[in-house]
C-alpha positions as CSV (number, residue, x, y, z in Angstrom):
1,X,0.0,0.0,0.0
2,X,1.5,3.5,-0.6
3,X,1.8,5.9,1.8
4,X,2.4,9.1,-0.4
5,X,0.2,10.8,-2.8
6,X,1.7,13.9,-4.8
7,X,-1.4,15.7,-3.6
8,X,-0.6,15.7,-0.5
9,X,2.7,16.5,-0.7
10,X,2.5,20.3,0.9
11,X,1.2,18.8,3.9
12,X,3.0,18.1,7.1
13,X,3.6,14.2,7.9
14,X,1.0,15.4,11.0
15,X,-1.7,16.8,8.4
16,X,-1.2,14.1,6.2
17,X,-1.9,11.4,9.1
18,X,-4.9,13.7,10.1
19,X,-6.6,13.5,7.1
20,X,-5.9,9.8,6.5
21,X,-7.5,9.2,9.4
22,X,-10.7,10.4,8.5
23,X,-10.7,8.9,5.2
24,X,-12.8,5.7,4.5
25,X,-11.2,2.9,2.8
26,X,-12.9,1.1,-0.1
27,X,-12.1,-2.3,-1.5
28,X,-12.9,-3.3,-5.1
29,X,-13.1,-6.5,-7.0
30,X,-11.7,-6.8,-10.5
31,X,-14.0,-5.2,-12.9
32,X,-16.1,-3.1,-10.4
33,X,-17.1,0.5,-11.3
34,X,-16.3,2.9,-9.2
35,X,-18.3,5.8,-10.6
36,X,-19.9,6.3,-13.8
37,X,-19.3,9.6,-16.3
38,X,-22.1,11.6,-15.3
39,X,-22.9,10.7,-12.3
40,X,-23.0,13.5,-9.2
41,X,-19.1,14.0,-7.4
42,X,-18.7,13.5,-3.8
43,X,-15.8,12.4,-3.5
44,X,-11.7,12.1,-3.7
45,X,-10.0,9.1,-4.0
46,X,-6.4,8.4,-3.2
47,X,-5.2,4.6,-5.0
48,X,-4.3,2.9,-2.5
49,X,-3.4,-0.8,-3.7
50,X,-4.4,-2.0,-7.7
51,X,-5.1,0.3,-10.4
52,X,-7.9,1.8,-12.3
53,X,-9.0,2.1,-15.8
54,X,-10.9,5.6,-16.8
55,X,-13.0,5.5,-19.8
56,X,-15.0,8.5,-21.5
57,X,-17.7,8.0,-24.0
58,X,-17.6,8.4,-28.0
59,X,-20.4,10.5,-29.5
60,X,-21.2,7.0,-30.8
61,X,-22.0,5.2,-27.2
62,X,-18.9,3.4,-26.8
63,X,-16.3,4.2,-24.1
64,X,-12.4,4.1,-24.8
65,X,-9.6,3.6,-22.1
66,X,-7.9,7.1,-21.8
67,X,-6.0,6.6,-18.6
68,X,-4.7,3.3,-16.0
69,X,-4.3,5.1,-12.7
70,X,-2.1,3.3,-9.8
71,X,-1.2,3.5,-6.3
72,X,-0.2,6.6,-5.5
73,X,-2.4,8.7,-8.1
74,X,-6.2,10.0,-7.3
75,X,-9.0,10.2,-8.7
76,X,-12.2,12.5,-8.3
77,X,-10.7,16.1,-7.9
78,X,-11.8,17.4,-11.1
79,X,-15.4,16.7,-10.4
80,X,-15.2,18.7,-7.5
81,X,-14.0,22.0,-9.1
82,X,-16.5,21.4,-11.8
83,X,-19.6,23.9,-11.4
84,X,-21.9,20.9,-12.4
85,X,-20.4,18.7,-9.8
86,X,-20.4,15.9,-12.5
87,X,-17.7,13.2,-12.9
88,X,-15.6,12.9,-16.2
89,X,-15.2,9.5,-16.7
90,X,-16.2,6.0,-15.5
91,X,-13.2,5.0,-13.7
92,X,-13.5,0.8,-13.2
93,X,-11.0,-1.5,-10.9
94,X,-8.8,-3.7,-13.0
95,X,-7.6,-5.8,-10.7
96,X,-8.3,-6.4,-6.4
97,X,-8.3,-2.8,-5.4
98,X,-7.9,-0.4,-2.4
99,X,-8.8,3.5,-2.3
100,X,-9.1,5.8,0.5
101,X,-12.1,8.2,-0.4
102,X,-11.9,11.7,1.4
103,X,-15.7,13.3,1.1
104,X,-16.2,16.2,-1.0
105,X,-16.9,18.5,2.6
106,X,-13.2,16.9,4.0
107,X,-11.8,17.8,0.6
108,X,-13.0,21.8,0.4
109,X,-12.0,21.9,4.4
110,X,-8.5,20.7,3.3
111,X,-7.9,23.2,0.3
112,X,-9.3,26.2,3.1
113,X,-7.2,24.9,5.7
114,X,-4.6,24.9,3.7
115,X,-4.0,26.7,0.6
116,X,-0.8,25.2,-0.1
117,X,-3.1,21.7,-1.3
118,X,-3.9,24.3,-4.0
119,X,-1.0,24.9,-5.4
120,X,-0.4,21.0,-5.1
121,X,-3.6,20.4,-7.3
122,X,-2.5,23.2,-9.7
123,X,0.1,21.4,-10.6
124,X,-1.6,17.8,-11.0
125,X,-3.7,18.7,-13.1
126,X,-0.9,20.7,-15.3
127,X,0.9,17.7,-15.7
128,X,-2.0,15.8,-16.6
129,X,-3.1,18.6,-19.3
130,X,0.9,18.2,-20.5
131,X,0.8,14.3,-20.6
132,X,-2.5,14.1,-22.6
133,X,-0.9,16.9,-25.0
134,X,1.9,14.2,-25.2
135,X,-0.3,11.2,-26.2
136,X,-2.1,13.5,-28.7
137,X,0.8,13.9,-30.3
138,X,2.2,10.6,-30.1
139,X,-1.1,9.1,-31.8
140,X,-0.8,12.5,-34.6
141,X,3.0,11.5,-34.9
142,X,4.4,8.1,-33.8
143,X,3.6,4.7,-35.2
144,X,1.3,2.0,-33.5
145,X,4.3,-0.3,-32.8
146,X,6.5,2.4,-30.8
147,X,2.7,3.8,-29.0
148,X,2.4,0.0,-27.6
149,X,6.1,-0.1,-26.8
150,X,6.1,3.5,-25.0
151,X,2.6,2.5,-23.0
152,X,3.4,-1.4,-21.9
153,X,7.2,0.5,-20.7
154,X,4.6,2.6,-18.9
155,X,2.6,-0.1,-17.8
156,X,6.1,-2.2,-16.3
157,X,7.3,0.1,-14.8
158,X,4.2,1.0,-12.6
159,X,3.6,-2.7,-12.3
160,X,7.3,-3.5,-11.4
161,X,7.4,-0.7,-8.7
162,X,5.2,-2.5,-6.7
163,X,5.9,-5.7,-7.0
164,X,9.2,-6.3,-6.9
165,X,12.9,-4.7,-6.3
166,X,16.0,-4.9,-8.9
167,X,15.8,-7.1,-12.4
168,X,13.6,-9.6,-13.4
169,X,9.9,-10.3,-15.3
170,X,7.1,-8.2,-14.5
171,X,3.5,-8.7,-15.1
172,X,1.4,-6.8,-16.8
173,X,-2.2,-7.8,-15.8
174,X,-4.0,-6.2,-19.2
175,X,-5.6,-7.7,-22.2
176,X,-4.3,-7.1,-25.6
177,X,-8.1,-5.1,-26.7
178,X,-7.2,-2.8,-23.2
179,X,-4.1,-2.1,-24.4
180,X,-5.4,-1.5,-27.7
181,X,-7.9,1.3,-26.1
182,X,-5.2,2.9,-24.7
183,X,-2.7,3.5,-27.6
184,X,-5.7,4.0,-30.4
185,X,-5.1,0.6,-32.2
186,X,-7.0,-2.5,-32.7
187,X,-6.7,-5.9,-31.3
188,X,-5.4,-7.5,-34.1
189,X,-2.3,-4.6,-35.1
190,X,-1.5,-4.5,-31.1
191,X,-1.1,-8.6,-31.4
192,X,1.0,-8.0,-34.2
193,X,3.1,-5.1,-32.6
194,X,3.1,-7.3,-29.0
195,X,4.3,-10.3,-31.5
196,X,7.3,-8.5,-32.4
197,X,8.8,-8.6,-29.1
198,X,8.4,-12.3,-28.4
199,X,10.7,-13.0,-31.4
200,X,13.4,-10.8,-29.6
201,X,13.0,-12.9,-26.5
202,X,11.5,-9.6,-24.6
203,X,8.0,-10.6,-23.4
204,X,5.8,-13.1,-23.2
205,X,1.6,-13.8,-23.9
206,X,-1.0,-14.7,-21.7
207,X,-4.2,-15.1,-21.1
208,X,-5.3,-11.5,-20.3
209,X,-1.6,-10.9,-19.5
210,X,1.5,-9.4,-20.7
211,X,5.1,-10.5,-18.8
212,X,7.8,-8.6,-19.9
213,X,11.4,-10.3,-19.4
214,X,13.8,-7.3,-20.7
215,X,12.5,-4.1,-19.2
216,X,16.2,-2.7,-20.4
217,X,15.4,-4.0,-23.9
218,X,11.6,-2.7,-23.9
219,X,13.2,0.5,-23.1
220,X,15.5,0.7,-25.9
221,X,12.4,-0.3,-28.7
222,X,10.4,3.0,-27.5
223,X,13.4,5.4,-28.6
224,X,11.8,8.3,-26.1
């Protein structure tokens, strides 16, 4: 479980425990929504354990993947500044899950207690604004093959954080179509991308599961 959330970081270890305290913890099962786009905001939450995907709606009534959130990321805080108090996105657990959900009234008596949470959230939400700028341009400018290289090296190292320390294999828990969502491909040219590093010895396939091997050699096929 992390114990640090960028958000929080202008507070005091004290102010941090403070408002942990207060927070309640909820547990998710694989595949459980959390919210759904549209629906009222009343509430913050810090990942605490798994990760999240967030899906918005097409004009056509599908959904697409846009973001995987982990531990030590949140959730909600946008809804709250929203005049219509609406969420974004339907955020869904991807795996056994943990947040800790501060209520929208704990949330505005934290930014008016102190304004340095502000500043904090000023800049989350600027470096989200800049990294979705940066996949907009990757899908305007880079090929499919180096998007699915670039997001699974994303996806390891988030994974591989958590679960383990120095080299070796590290899981991936997503399906080839989730990560198709998320770098604007389909199934089929992901599998063919994905297939490309198997030859070279640097992942493996499973069922609903990637496992890299070489996260040195993955690094080197994105070419940042």
């Amino acid at each position: 479980m992390t114990t640090g959330w960028p958000l929080l970081s202008s507070l005091a270890e004290s102010q941090r425990a403070e408002l942990l305290s207060v927070a309640r913890t909820r547990s998710f099962a694989k595949g459980d929504i959390v919210c759904h786009e549209g629906d009222p905001a009343d509430s913050l939450h810090l990942v605490a354990d798994g990760h999240f995907a967030v899906r918005v709606s097409l004009p056509s009534g599908d959904a697409v993947m846009v973001n995987h959130l982990g531990p030590g990321d949140c959730f909600g805080e946008l809804a709250l500044l929203r005049p219509d108090g609406r969420r974004t996105a339907t955020v869904t657990a991807l795996e056994r899950a943990r947040t800790l959900v501060v209520t929208e009234t704990g949330f505005r008596r934290l930014c008016e207690q102190h304004p340095a949470v502000h500043r904090s959230l000023s800049v989350l939400l600027a470096d989200r604004v800049d990294s979705l700028s940066h996949d907009v341009l990757e899908l305007l400018y880079v090929g499919l093959d180096r998007r699915v290289y670039r997001r699974l090296d994303r996806l390891a190292r988030s994974y591989g954080e958590e679960s383990r320390s120095g080299a070796g294999p590290v899981v991936v828990p997503l399906t080839q179509a989730q990560l198709a969502e998320l770098t604007g491909g389909t199934r089929p040219s992901v599998n063919l991308a994905l297939q490309r590093l198997v030859k070279e010895g640097v992942i493996t396939l499973g069922r609903g599961r990637v496992e890299v091997l070489d996260t040195a050699a993955l690094a080197r096929y994105c070419r940042y």
